[in-house]
N, C-alpha and C positions, 0 to 999 in steps of 0.2 A: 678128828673131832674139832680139832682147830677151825679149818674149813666151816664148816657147818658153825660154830659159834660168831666167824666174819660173815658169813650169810645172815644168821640170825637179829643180830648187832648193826647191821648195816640195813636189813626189812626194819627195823625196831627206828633207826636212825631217818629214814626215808617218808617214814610213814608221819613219824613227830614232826618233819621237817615242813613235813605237806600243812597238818595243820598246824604250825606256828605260820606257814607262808615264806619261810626262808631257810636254809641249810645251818642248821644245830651245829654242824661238825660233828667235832670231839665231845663235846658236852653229850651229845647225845648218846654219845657209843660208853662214856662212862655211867650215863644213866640208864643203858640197858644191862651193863657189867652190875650193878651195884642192884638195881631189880630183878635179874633174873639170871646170874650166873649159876646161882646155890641149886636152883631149880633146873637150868639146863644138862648142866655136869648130871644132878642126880637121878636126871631120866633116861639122859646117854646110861649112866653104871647101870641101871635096873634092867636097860634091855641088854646087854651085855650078860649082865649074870644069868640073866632067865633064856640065854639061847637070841632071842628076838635080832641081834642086831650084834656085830662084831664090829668093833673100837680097835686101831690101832694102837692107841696110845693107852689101852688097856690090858692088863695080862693076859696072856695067852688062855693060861690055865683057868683064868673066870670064866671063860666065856661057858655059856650054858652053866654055871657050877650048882646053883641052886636047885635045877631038875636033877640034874646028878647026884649032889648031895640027899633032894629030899624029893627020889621020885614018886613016891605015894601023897604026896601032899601038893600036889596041882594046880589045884583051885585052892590051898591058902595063903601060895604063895604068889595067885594074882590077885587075893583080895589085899593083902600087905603091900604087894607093890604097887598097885594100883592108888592105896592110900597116901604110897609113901611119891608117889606123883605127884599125889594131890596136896602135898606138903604137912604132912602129917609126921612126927616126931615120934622118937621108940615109946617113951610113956603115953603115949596118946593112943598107939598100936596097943600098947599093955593091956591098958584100961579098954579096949575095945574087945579086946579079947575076951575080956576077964565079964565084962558085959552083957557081952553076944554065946558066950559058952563054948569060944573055938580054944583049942587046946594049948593053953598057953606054955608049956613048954616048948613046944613046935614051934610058936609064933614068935617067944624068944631066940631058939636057937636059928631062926630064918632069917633074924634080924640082928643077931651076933655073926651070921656067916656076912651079912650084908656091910655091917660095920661102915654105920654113915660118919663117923670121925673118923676112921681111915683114911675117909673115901674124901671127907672135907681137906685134910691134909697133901694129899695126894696131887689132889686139884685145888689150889685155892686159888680167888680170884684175883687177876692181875692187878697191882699196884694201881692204887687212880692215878700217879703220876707218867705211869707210862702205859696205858690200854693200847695203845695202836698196836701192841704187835699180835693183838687180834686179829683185828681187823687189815694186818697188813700178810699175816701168816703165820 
């Protein structure tokens, strides 16, 4: 995941650099850390848990855990993650639930298996006074 975050960070850095007309550096690789880590980390976990995509730096045992966990429920656990891409928070999922009439016991226990503070702790984002070892590996 590291990898792919120095990719991501360095496109973000390249791209800023173009239109400023000159190379950002570091400023820049902190202002893709600081815009977009919450969101990278938390798309890397989602396709980890749903099967999509295996993370080393992820537990073995997630991987796929959600179909495993809750294989009859398919399609609510890509409308929740798909939300939860889209930066969408547990009470905002609640409430959408609670809205739309999808069964919200389900949609809680999908998003207690998913445990986005876990997952913010687990991964938080690198110190702004030392990003590079993102970007460096």
């Amino acid at each position: 995941m590291n990898d792919d975050a120095r990719e991501e960070a360095e496109r973000f850095r390249w791209i800023e650099s173009e239109k400023a007309g000159y190379d950002l550096g570091e400023a820049a690789i902190q202002q893709w850390v600081a815009r977009h880590w919450t969101a990278f980390v938390r798309g890397r976990a989602l396709a980890h848990l749903t099967g999509r995509r295996f993370w080393l730096s992820m537990p073995r045992e997630d991987f796929g855990a959600l179909s495993r966990q809750f294989p009859h429920d398919r399609e609510l656990i890509d409308e929740v993650t798909a939300r939860l891409v889209d930066g969408a928070d547990n009470l905002t999922l609640i409430q959408w639930a609670a809205d739309t009439s999808r069964p919200l016991d389900r949609v809680c226990d999908i998003l207690q298996r998913i445990d986005l503070n876990a997952l913010r702790q687990r991964f938080p984002p690198p110190d702004d006074a030392d990003p590079p070892h993102i970007v460096q590996g």
